[in-house]
C-alpha positions, -999 to +999 in steps of 0.1 A: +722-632-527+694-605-529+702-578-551+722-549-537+708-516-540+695-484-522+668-489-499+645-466-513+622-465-483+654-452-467+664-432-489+637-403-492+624-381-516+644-374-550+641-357-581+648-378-611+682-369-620+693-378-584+679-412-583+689-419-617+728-415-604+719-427-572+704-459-580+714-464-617+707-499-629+742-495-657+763-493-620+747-521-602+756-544-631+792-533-633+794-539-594+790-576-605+804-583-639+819-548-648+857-562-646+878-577-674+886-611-659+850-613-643+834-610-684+862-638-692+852-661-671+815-654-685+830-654-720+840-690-711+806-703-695+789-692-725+814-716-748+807-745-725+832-741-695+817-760-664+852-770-643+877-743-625+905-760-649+887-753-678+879-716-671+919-714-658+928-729-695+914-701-713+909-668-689+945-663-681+944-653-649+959-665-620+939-693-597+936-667-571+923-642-590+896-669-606+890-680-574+875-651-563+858-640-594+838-677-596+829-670-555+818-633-564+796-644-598+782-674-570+774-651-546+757-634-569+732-658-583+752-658-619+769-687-618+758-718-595+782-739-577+776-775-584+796-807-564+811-835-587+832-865-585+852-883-610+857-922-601+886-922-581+887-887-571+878-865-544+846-841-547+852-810-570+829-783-581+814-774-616+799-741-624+766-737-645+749-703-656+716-699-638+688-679-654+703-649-646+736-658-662+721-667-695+702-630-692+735-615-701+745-632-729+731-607-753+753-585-736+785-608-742+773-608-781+775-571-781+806-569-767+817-593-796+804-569-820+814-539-814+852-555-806+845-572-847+838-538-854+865-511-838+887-531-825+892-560-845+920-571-875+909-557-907+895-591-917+872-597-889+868-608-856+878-647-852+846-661-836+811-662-855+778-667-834+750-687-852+715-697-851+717-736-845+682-743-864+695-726-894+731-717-892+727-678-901+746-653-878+734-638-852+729-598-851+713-581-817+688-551-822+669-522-802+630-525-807+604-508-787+571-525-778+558-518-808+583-532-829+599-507-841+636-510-849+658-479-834+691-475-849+703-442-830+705-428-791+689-401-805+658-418-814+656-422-776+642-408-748+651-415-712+623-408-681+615-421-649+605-457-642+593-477-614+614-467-587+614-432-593+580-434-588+583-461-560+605-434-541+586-401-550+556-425-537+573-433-502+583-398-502+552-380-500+536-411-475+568-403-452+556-362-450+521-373-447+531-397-421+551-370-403+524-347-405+501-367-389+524-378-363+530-341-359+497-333-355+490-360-331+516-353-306+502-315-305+471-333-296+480-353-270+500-328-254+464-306-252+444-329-240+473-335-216+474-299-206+436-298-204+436-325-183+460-312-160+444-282-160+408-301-148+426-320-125+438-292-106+406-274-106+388-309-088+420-305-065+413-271-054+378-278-052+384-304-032+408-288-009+376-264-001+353-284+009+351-292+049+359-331+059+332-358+060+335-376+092 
């Protein structure tokens, strides 16, 4: 499924602060994975879950309910739907992350960490992620493009990106568009009146002259 969004073509000129409520990248992702059971069945992808029983085993919500959250994580190009048959059986479906579902699993990791952190028993959280190759934890970080590590929001500075631009852009082509098309029309309708005008001079010009026989 294409990405949902505003058409920004559509949608006109905008100052900064509008489109950055308007189209705001933080709400698009919540449309898709922004509920609890939703990040559980994600939770359970990312520890190897493939089959609906599997996710049903450890999610906790009803089939129903997983039902839908599977088909809405499909439909969105998170999770993709896979056939499979076990000797004997009729055709089932697994459920694999596609590239876009492995994007967020920094995401899930954070999650983790700040629920070890605030909201965790005194000892800990109960799950530990680690490096395969060499078995230390894992630990997610800010760094801007030249490598520096930011610690604080307030070591941040938010602006406009691409589609700001992309819509201040189509904005200004829209006005310059409408100008022209302004301007046209008042020319067509002058040389429409001109014409008429000439027209009706030959007319009576023509009215005056005595018959050829």
């Amino acid at each position: 499924m294409t990405r949902s969004s505003v058409d920004l073509e559509e949608a006109g000129p905008a100052s900064f602060e509008e489109l950055r409520v308007r189209d705001c990248s933080i709400k698009r992702t919540l449309d898709v994975v922004g509920e609890k059971w939703t990040l559980l069945v994600l939770r359970e992808a990312f520890y190897g879950a493939r089959r609906f029983e599997e996710f049903l085993a450890n999610v906790g919500c009803a089939r129903t309910l997983l039902s839908e959250r599977l088909a809405t994580l499909v439909e969105h190009g998170v999770l993709h739907r896979e056939p499979y048959r076990e000797p004997g059986q009729r055709e089932r479906h697994q459920y694999l992350l596609t590239e876009k579902g492995h994007d967020l699993f920094a995401a899930l990791v954070v999650l983790m960490h700040w629920g070890d952190r605030w909201e965790a028993a005194p000892q800990g959280g109960p799950v530990v992620v680690r490096h395969r190759d060499c078995g230390e934890p894992l630990h997610v970080e800010l760094r801007c493009a030249h490598d520096h590590r930011v610690f604080e929001v307030e070591e941040t500075e938010s602006g406009p990106g691409p589609a700001w631009l992309i819509c201040r852009f189509s904005g200004i082509m829209k006005g310059v568009a409408a100008q022209c098309d302004s301007e046209m029309r008042h020319l067509l309708v002058t040389r429409r009146i001109r014409s008429r005008r000439i027209s009706g001079l030959l007319s009576d010009r023509l009215d005056g002259m005595p018959a050829v026989l």
